[in-house]
Every structure is written in structure tokens, then in C-alpha cells.
N, CA, C and O of each residue as an XYZ file, in Angstrom:
676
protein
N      30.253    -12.958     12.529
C      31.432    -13.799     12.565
C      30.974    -15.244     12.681
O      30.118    -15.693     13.444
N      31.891    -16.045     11.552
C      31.269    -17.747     11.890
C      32.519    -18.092     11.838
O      33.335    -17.852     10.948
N      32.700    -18.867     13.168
C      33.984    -19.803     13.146
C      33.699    -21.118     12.399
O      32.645    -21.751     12.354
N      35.096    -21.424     11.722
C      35.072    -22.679     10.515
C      36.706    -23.463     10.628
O      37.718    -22.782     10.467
N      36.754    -24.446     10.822
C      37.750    -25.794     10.556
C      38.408    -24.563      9.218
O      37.751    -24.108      8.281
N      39.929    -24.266      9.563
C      40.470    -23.971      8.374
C      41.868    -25.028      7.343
O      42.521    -24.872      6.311
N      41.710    -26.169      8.530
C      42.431    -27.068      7.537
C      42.057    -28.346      8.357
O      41.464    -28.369      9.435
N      42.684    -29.775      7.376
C      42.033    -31.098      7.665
C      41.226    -31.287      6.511
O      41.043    -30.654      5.471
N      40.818    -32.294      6.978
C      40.079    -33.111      5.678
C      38.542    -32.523      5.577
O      37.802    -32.599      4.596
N      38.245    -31.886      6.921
C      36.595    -31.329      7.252
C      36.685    -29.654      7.031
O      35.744    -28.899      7.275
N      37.490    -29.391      6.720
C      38.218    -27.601      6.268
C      37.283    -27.265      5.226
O      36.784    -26.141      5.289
N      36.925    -28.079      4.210
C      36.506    -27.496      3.595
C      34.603    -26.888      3.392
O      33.919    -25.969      2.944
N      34.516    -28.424      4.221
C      32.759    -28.260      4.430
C      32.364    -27.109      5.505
O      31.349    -26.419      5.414
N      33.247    -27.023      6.448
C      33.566    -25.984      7.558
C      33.113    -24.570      7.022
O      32.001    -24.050      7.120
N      34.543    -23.961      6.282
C      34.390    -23.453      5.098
C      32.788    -22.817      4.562
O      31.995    -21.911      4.818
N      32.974    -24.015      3.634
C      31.215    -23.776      2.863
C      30.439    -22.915      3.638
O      30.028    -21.758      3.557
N      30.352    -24.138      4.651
C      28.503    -24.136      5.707
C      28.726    -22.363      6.103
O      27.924    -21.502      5.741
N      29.983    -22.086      6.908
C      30.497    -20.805      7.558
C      29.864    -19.753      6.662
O      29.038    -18.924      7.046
N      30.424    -19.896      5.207
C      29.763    -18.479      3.789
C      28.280    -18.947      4.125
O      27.611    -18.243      4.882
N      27.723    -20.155      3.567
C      26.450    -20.214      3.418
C      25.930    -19.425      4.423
O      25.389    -18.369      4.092
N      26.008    -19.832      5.956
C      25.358    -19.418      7.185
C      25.446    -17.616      6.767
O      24.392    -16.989      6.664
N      26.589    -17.029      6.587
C      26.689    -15.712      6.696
C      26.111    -14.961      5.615
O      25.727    -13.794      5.692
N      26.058    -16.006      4.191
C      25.268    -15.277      3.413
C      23.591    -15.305      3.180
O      22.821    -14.785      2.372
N      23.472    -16.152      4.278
C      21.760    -16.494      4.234
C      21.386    -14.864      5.843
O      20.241    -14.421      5.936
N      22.279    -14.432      6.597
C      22.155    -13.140      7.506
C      21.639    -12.229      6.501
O      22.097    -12.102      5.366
N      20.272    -11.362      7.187
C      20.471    -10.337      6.844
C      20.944     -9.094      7.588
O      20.123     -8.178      7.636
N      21.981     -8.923      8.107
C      22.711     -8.796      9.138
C      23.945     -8.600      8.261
O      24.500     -7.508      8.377
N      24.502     -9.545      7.340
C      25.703     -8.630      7.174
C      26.206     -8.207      5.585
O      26.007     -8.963      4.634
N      26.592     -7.456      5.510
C      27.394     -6.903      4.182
C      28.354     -7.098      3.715
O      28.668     -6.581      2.643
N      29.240     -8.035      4.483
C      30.312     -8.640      3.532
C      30.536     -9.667      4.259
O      30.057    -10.011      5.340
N      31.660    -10.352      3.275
C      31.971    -11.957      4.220
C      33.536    -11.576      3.903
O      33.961    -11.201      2.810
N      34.337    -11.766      5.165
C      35.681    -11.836      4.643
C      36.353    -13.571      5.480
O      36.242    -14.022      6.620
N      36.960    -14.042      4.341
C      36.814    -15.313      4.313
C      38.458    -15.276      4.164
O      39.040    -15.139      3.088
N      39.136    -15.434      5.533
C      40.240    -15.222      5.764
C      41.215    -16.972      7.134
O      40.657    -17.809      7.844
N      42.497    -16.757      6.890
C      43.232    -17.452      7.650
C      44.478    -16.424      7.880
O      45.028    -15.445      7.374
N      44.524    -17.024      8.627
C      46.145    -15.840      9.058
C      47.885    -16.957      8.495
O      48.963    -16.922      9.087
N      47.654    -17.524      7.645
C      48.530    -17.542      6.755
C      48.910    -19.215      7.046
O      48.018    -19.959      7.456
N      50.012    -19.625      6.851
C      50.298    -21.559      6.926
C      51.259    -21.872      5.186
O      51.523    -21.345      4.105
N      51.409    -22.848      5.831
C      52.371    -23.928      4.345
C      51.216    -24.047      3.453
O      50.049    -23.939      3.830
N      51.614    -24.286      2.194
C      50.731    -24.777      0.979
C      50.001    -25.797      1.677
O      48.770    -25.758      1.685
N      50.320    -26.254      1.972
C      49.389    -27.963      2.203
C      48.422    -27.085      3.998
O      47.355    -27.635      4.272
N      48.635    -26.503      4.474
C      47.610    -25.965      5.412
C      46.513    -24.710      4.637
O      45.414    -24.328      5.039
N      47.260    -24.292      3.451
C      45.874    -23.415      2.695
C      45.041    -24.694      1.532
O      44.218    -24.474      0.643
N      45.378    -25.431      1.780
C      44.768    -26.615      0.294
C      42.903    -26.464      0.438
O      42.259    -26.219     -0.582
N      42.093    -26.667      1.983
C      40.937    -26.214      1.682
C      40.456    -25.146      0.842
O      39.311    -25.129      0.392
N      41.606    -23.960      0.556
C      40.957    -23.142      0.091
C      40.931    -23.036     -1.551
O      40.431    -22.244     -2.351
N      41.736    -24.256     -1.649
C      41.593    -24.613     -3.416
C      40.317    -25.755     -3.818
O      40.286    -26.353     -4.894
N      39.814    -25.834     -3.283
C      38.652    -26.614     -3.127
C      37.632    -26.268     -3.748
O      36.947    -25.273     -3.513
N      37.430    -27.249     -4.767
C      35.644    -26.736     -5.431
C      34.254    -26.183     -4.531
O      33.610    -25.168     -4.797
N      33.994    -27.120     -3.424
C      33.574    -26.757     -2.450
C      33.264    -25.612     -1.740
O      32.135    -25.197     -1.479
N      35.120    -24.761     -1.221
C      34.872    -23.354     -0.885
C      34.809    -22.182     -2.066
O      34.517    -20.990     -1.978
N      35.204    -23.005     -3.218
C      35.094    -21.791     -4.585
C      33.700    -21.764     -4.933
O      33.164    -20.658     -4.995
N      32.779    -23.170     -5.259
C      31.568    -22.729     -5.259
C      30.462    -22.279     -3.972
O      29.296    -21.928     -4.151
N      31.164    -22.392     -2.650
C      30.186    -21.497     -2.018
C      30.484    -19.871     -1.712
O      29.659    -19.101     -1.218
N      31.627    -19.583     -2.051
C      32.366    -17.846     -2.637
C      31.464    -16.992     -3.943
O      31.024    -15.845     -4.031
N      31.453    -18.397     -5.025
C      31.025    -18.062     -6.367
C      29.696    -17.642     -6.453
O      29.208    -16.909     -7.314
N      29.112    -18.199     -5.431
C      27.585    -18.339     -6.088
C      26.684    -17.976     -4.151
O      25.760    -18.528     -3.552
N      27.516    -16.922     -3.852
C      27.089    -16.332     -2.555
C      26.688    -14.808     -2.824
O      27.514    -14.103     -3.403
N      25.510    -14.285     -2.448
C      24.959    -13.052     -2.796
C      25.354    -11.829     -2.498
O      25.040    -10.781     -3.062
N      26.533    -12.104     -0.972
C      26.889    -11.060     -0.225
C      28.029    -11.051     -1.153
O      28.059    -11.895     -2.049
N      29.031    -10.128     -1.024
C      30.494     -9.574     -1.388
C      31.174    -10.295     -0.363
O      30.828    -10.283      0.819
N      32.574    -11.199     -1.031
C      33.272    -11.906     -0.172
C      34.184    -11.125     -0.279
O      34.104    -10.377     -1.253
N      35.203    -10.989      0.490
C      36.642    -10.633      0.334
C      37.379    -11.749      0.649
O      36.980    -12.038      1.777
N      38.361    -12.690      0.274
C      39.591    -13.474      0.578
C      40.741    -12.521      1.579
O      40.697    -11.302      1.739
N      41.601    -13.341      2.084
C      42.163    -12.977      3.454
C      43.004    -13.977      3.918
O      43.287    -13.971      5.116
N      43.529    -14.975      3.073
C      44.139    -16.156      3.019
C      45.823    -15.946      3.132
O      46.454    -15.626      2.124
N      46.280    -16.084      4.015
C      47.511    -16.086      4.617
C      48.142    -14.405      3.923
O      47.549    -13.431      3.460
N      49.847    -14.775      4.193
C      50.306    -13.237      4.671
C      50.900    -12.978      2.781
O      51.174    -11.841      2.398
N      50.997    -14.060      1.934
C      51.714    -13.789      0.851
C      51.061    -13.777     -0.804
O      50.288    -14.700     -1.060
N      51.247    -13.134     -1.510
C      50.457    -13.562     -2.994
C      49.969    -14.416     -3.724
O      49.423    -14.286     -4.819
N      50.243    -15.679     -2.869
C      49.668    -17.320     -3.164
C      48.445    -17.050     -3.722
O      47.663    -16.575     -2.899
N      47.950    -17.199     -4.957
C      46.827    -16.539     -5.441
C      46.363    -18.378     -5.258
O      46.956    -19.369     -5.687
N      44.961    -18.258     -4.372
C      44.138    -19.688     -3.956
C      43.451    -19.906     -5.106
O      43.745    -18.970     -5.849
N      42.615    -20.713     -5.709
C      41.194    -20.814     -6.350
C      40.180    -19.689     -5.653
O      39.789    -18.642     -6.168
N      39.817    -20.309     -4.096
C      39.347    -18.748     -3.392
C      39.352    -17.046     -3.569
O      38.504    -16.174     -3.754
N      41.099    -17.129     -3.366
C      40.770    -15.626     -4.283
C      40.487    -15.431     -5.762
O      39.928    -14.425     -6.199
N      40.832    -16.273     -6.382
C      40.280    -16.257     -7.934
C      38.630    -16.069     -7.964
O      38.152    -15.192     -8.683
N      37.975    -16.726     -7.344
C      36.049    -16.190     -7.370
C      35.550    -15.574     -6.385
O      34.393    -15.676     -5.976
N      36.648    -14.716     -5.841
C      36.193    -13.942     -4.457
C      35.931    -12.726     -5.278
O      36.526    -12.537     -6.339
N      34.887    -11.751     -4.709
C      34.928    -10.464     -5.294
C      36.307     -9.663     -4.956
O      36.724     -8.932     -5.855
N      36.903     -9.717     -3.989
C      38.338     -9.515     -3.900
C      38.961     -9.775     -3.200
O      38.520     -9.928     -2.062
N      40.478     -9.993     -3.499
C      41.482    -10.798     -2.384
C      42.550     -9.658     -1.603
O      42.967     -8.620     -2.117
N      42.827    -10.117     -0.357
C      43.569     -8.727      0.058
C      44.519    -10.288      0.819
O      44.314    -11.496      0.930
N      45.300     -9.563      1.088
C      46.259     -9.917      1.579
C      46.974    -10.661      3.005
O      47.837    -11.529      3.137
N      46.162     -9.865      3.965
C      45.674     -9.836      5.553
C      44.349     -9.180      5.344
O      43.836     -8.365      4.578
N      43.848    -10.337      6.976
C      42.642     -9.971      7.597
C      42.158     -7.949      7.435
O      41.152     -7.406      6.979
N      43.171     -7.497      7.928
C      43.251     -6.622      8.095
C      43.285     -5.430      6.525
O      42.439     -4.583      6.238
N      44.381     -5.730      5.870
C      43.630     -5.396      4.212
C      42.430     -5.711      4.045
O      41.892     -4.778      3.448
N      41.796     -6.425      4.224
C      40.396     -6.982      3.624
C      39.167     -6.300      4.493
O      37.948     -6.241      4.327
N      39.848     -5.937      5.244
C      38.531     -4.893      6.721
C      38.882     -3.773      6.090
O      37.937     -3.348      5.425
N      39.881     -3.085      6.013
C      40.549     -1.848      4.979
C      39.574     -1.570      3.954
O      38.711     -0.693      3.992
N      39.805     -2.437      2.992
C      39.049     -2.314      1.879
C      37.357     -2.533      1.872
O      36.622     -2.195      0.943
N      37.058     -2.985      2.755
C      35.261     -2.868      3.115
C      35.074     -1.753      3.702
O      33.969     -1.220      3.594
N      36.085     -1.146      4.446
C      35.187      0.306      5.289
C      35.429      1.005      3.824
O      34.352      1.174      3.253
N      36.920      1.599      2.824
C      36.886      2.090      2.434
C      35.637      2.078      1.245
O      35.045      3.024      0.727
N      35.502      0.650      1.049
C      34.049      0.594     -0.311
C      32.833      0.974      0.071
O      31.936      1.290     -0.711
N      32.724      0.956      1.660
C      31.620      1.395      1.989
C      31.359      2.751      2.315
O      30.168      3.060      2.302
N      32.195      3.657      2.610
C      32.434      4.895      2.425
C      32.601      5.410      1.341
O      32.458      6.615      1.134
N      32.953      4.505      0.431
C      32.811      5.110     -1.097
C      31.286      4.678     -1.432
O      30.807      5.489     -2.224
N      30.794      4.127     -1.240
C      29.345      4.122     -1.746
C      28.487      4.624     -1.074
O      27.398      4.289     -1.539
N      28.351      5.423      0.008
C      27.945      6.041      0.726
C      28.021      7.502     -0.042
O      27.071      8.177     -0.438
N      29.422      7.787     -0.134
C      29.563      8.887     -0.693
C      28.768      9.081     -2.217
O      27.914      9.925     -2.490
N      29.279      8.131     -3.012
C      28.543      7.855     -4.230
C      27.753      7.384     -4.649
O      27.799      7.070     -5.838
N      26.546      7.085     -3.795
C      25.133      6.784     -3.800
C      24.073      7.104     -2.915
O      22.923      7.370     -3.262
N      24.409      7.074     -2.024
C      23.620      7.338     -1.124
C      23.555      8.963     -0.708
O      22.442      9.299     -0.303
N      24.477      9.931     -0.738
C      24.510     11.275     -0.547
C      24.537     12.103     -1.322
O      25.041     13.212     -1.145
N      23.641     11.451     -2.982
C      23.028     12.476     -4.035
C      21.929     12.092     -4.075
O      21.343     12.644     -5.006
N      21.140     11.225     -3.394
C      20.151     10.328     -3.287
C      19.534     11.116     -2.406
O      18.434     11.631     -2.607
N      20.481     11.300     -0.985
C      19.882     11.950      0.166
C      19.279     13.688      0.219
O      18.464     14.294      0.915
N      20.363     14.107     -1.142
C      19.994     15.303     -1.902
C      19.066     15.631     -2.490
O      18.686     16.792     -2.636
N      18.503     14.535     -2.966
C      17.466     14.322     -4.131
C      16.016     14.069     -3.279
O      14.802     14.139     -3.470
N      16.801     13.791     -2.412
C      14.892     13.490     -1.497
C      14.956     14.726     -0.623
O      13.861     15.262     -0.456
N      15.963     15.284     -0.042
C      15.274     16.672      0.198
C      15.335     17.364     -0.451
O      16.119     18.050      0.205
N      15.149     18.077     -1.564
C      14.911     19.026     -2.403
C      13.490     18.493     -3.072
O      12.671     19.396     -3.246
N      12.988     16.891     -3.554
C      11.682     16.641     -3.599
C      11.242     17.297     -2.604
O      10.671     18.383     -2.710
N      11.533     16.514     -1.200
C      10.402     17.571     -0.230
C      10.444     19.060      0.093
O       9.478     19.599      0.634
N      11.574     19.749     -0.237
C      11.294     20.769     -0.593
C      10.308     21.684     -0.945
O       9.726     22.606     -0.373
N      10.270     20.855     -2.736
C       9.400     21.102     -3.892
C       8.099     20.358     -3.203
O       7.080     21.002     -3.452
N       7.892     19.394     -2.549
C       6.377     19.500     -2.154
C       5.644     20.410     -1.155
O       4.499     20.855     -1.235
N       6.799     20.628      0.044
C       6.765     21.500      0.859
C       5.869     23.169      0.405
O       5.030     23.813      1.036
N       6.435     23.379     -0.764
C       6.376     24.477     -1.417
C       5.123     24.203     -2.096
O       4.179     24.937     -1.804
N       4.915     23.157     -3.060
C       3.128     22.512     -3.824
C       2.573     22.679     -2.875
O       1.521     23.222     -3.212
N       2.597     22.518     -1.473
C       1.689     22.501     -0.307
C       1.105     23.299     -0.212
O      -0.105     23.290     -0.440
N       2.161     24.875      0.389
C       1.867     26.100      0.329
C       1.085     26.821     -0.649
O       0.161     27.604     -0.430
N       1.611     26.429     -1.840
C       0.546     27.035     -2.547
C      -0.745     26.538     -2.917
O      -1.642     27.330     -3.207
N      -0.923     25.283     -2.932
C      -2.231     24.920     -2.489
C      -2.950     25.090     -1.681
O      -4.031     24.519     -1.826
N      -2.763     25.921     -0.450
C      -3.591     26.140      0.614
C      -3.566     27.472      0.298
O      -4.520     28.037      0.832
N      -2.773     28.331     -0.445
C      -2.974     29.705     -0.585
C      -3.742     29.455     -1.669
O      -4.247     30.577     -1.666
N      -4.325     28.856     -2.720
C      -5.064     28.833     -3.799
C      -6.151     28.008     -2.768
O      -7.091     28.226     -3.532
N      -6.376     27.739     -2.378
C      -7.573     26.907     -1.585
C      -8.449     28.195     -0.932
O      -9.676     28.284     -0.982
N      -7.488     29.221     -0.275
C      -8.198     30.086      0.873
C      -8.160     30.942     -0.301
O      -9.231     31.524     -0.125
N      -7.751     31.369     -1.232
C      -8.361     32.446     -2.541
C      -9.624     32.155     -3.138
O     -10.644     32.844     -3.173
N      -9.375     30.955     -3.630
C     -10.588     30.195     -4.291
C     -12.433     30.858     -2.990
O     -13.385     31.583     -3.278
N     -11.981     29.923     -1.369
C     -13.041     30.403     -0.519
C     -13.420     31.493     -0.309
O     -14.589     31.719      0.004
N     -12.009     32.933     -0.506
C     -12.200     34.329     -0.339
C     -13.003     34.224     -1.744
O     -14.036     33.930     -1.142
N     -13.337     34.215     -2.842
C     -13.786     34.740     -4.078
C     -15.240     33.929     -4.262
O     -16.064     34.199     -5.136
N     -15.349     33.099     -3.465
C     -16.622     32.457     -3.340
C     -17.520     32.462     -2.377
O     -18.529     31.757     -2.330
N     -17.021     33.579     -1.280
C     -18.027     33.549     -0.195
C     -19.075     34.768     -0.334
O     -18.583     35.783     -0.828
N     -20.557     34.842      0.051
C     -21.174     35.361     -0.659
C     -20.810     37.298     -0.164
O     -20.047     37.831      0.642
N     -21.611     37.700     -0.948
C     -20.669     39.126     -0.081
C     -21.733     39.673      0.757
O     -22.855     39.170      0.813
N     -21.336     40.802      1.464
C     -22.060     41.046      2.878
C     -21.635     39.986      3.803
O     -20.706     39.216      3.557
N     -22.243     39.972      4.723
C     -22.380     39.672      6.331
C     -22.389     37.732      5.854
O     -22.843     37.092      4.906
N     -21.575     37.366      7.191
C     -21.884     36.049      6.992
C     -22.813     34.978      7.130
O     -23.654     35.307      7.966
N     -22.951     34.243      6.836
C     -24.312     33.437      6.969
C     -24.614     33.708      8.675
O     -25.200     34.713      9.078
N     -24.350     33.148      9.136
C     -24.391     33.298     10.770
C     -25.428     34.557     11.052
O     -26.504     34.495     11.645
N     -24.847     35.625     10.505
C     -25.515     36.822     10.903
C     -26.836     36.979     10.381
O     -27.701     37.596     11.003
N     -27.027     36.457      9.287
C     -28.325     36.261      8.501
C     -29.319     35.286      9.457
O     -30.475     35.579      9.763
N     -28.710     34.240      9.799
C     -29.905     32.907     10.488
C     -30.104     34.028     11.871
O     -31.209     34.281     12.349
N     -29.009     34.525     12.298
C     -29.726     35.110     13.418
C     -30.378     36.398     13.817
O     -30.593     36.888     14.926
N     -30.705     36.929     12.241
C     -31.821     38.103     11.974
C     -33.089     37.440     11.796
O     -34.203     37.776     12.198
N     -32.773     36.574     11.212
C     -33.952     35.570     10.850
C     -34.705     35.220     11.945
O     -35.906     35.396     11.743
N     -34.364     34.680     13.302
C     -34.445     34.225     14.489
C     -35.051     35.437     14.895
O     -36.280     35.425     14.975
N     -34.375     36.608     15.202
C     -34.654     37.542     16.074
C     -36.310     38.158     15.367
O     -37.349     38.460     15.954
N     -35.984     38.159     14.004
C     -37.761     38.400     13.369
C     -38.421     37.671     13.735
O     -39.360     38.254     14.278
N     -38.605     35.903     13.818
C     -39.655     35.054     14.011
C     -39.940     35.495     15.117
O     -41.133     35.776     15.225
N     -38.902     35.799     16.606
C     -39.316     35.802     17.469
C     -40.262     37.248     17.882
O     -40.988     37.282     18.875
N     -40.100     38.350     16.965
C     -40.836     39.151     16.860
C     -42.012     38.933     16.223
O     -42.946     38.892     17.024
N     -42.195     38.843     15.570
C     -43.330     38.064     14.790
C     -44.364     37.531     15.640
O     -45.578     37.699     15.536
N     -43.711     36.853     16.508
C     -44.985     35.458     17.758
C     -45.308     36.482     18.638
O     -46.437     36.473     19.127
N     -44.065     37.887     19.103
C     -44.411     38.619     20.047
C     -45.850     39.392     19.479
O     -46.964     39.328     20.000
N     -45.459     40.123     18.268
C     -46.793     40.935     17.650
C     -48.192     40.253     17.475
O     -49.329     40.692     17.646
N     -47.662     38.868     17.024
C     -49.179     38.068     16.669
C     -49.671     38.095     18.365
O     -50.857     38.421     18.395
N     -49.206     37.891     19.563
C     -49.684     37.613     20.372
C     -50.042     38.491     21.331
O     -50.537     38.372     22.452
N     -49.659     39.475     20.605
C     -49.994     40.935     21.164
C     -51.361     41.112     20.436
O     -52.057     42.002     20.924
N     -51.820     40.535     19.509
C     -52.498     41.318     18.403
C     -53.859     40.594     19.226
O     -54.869     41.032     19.777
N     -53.235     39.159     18.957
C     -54.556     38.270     19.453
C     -55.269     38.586     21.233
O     -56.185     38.147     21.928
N     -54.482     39.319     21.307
C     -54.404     39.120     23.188
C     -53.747     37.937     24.177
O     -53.750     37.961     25.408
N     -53.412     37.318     23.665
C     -52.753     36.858     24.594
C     -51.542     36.864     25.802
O     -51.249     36.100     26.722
N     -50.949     38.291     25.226
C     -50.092     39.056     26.415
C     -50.851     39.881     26.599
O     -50.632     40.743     27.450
């Protein structure tokens, strides 16, 4: 929320700076750029080159919100849309944002779990082709282990006999 001068001679720079400030946030998703209604000559900032080019050429989605009646401003003319009341214009942002939620984001959210799914599953079978591959390549008989330590148990027979032989036990 940026409070802004909505009429007077400084209404309109008010105005401006207020969009600019809110559209330089990354913090928010829409700007609703509203007054709660007045005489022609108390909405005149909002016919202003000023607040039309900082509406026009602002990155966020504005909504207009400019008094209670169909007075179509310059404002709502380059607003992405004009509602009527404050309150229409909050209306219509939850509902767009619940519609794009629905319609983008929750076939999206579909789409990335069923990828991980499908990798979930590449996983599995890569580790079952990993431990096939090691079953079909390990040598057959007894495992190495058992071999180094026949090996062992001979040398050490071996030193016993030689040293039996020589006399030394």
C-alpha cells in the first residue's frame, strides 16, 4: 500500500511516484490505483498524462478504482482494468489470481510430479540394472576375500614347514 495526494495541483505527481514506488516492489502483484469517488473536478488528476503514463508503461497489472460511477478517466482507459469500487477491483485480482493458479500453475504442478515420477522409476531401474550387470560380472566361486585368506593361511604354513625343516622350531 502507498498513500498518494488524490487531488490538488500535487495529485498528480503523488499519483505517479505512488505506481512507480509499487511497481519497482518485488513484493507485489498488482497495483490497484483507486479513490473512493468525488465531483469531476476532484477526479481531474486522474486524466492526467502524468498518471496515464505511469499506469501505461508500469510492469505490474494495474487495476483503476476511481470513484463509485462509469466516468470512464484517461486512467481507466490504460489501466489493465477498471472496476468500479475499491472493492470490485480486489474482487477481480483474487478472482484472476485463482484463475491462473488454476490455469497455470496446477497442470504445471502435474507435470512436475509425474516427471519425478518417471525419474523416480529411471532410478529404480538403474540400480536394478547396476546390481545385474555386478551379479553377471562377479567371478564365480567363493569371493575374493576367501581366496586372500587361503592364500594367507598357506604362506603361513609354508614358514611353519620351512622352519620345521630347517630346525628352527
Amino acid at each position: 500500500m502507498k498513500d498518494a495526494t488524490v487531488q490538488g495541483s500535487e495529485a498528480p505527481t503523488s499519483i505517479a511516484n505512488g505506481i512507480h514506488h509499487l511497481d519497482r516492489s518485488e513484493d507485489v502483484d498488482a497495483i490497484i490505483v483507486g479513490r473512493g469517488g468525488g465531483s469531476d473536478s476532484n477526479l481531474q488528476a486522474f486524466n492526467t498524462e502524468r498518471v496515464a503514463e505511469a499506469i501505461f508503461t508500469a510492469n505490474t497489472p494495474i487495476v483503476t478504482a476511481i470513484g463509485h460511477t462509469d466516468n470512464r478517466l484517461i486512467a481507466d482507459r490504460v489501466a489493465d482494468m477498471a472496476a468500479i469500487t475499491p472493492t470490485a477491483a480486489s474482487e477481480y485480482i483474487a478472482k484472476s489470481r485463482n484463475d491462473f493458479l488454476a490455469s497455470e500453475i496446477e497442470p504445471l504442478e502435474q507435470q512436475l510430479e509425474t516427471a519425478y515420477e518417471t525419474f523416480e522409476q529411471e532410478y529404480e531401474h538403474e540400480q536394478e540394472l547396476a546390481e545385474a550387470v555386478e551379479e553377471a560380472t562377479a567371478p564365480e566361486g567363493l569371493p575374493p576375500v576367501y581366496y586372500k585368506a587361503a592364500i594367507a593361511v598357506l604362506l603361513v604354513l609354508l614358514l611353519l614347514i620351512t622352519a620345521l625343516w630347517l630346525g628352527v622350531i
